[in-house]
C-alpha positions as CSV (number, residue, x, y, z in Angstrom):
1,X,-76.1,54.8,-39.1
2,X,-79.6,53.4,-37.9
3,X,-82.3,54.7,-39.9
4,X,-85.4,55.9,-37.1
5,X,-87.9,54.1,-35.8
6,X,-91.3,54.3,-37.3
7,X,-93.4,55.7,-34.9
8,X,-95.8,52.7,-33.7
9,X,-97.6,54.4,-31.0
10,X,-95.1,52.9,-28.1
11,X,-92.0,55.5,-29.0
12,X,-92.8,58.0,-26.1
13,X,-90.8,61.3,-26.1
14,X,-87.7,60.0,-24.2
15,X,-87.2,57.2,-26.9
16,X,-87.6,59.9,-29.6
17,X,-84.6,62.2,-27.9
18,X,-82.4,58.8,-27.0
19,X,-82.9,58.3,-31.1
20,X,-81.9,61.8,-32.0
21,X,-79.2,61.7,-28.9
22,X,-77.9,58.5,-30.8
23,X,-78.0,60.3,-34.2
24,X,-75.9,63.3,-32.9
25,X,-78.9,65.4,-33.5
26,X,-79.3,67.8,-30.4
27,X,-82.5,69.4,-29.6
28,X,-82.9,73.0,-27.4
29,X,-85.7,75.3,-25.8
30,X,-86.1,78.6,-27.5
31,X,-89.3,80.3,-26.4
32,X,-92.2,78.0,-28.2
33,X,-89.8,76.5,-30.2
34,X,-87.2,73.5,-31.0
35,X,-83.5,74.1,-32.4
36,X,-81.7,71.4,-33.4
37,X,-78.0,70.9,-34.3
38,X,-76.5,68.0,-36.4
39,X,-73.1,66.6,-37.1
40,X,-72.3,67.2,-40.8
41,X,-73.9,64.4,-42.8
42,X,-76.9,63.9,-40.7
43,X,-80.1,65.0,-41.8
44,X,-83.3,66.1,-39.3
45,X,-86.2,64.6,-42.1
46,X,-86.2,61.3,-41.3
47,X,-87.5,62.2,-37.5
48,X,-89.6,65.9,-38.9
49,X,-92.8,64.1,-38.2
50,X,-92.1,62.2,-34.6
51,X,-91.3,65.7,-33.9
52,X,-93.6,67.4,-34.9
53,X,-96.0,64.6,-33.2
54,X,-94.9,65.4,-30.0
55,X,-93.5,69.3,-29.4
56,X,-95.1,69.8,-26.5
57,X,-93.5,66.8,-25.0
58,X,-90.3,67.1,-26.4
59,X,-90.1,70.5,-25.4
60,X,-91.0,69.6,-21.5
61,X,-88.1,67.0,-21.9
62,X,-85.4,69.3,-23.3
63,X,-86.7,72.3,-20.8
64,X,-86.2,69.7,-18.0
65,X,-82.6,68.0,-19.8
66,X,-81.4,72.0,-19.8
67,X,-82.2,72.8,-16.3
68,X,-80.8,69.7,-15.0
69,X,-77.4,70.5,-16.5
70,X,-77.7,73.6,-15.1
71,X,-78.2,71.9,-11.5
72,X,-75.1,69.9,-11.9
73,X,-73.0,72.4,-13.4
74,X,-73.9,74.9,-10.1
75,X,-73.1,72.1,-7.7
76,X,-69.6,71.5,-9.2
77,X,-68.8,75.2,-9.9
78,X,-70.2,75.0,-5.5
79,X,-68.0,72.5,-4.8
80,X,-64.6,74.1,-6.3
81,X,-65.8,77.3,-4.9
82,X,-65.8,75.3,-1.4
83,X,-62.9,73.8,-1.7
84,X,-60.7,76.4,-3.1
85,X,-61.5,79.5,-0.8
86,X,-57.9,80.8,-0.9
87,X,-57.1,80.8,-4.7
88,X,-56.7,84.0,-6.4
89,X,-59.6,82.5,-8.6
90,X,-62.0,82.8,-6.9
91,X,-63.4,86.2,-6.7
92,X,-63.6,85.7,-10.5
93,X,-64.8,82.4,-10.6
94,X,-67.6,82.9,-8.0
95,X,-69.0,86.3,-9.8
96,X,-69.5,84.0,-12.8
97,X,-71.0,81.4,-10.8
98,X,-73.4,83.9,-9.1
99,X,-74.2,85.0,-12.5
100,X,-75.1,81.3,-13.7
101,X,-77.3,81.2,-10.6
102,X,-79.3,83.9,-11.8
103,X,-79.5,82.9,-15.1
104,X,-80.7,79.6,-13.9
105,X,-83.4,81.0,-11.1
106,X,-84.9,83.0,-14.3
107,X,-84.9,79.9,-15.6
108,X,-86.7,78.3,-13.1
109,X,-89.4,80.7,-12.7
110,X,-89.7,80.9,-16.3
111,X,-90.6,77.1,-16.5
112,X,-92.9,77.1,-13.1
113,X,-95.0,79.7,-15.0
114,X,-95.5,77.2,-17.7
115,X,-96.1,74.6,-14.6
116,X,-93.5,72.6,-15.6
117,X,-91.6,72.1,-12.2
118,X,-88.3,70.8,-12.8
119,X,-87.8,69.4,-9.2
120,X,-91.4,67.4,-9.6
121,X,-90.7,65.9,-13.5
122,X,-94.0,64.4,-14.4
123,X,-95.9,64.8,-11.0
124,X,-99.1,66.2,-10.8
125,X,-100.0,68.8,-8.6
126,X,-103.3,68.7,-6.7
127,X,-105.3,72.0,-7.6
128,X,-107.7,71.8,-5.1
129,X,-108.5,74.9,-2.4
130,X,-106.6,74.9,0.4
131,X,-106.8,76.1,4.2
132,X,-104.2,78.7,5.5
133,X,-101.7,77.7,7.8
134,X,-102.9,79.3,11.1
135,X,-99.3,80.4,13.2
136,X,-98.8,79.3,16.5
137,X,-101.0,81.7,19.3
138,X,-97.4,82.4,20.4
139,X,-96.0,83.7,17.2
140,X,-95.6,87.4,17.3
141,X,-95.0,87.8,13.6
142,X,-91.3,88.6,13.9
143,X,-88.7,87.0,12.5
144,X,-85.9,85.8,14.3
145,X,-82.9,88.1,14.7
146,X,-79.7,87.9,11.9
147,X,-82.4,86.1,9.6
148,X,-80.3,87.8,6.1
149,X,-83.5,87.8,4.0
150,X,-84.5,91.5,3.5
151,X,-87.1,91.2,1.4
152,X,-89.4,88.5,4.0
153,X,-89.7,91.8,6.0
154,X,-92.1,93.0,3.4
155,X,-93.7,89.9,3.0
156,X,-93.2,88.3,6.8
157,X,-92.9,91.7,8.8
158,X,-90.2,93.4,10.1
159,X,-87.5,91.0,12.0
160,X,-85.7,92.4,15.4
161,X,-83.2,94.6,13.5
162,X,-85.7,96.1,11.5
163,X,-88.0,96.8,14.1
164,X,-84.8,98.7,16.2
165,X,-83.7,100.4,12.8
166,X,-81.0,98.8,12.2
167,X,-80.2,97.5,9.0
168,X,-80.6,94.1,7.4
169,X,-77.0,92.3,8.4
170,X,-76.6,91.5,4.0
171,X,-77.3,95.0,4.0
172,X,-74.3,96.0,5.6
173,X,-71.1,96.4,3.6
């Protein structure tokens, strides 16, 4: 085994995680804090103070390392779902799926409320006052027919269904 870089002022956080990745020391998001696992053998003290140097950074990284594993883990449990419609699986399989979707949108909101974006990884967002969008002078402030989002009627106004009574078509067993 390597022993660590000495930091030099160039090591960035990604350099610090490909060292620890290298190591087999593993680094995760809990709350405020950094967990790390290592193989037996392999000691975290030689990279304490790297960091320690740069938490804040690291834990962007690893927020952003989690949810993109989440990302690619949806879109293949999507893709079997898909693909396998008729297997006695799936009803199974696709509650679990729906369940890691959740777990990921919490996720997600959790880390936009720390304005971390996942989808923009280090972009900058302009915080400058903005205009409303003014609707077209033809838009009645419906929303189409069969649009399956119940709660935009809150937000948006009630769609054509609403508006007649009926209920919301994913409302409808």
């Amino acid at each position: 085994m390597s022993a660590p870089r000495v930091a030099d002022g160039l090591n960035d956080e990604m350099e610090l995680l490909s060292d620890l990745d290298a190591a087999g020391i593993s680094l995760a998001a809990d709350g405020e804090a950094l967990r790390f696992r290592t193989p037996p053998g392999v000691s975290i003290g030689p990279y304490v103070d790297r960091i320690t140097a740069n938490k804040s950074a690291l834990l962007a990284a690893v927020r952003q390392r989690e949810l993109d594993a989440d990302v690619a883990l949806l879109e293949r449990g999507w893709a079997w779902l898909s693909a396998h419609r008729d297997d006695p699986r799936h009803e199974t399989f696709e509650a679990r799926w729906i369940e890691r979707l959740r777990r990921y949108e919490r996720s997600y909101a959790e880390a936009v409320s720390r304005e971390l974006d996942p989808t923009l990884s280090g972009a900058r967002a302009d915080r400058r006052p903005i205009e409303a969008t003014v609707p077209p002078s033809h838009r009645d402030g419906a929303l189409p027919g069969e649009c399956g989002w119940p709660k935009t009627c809150g937000v948006l106004g009630p769609c054509p269904r609403s508006l007649a009574s009926r209920p919301c078509r994913l409302d409808v067993p």
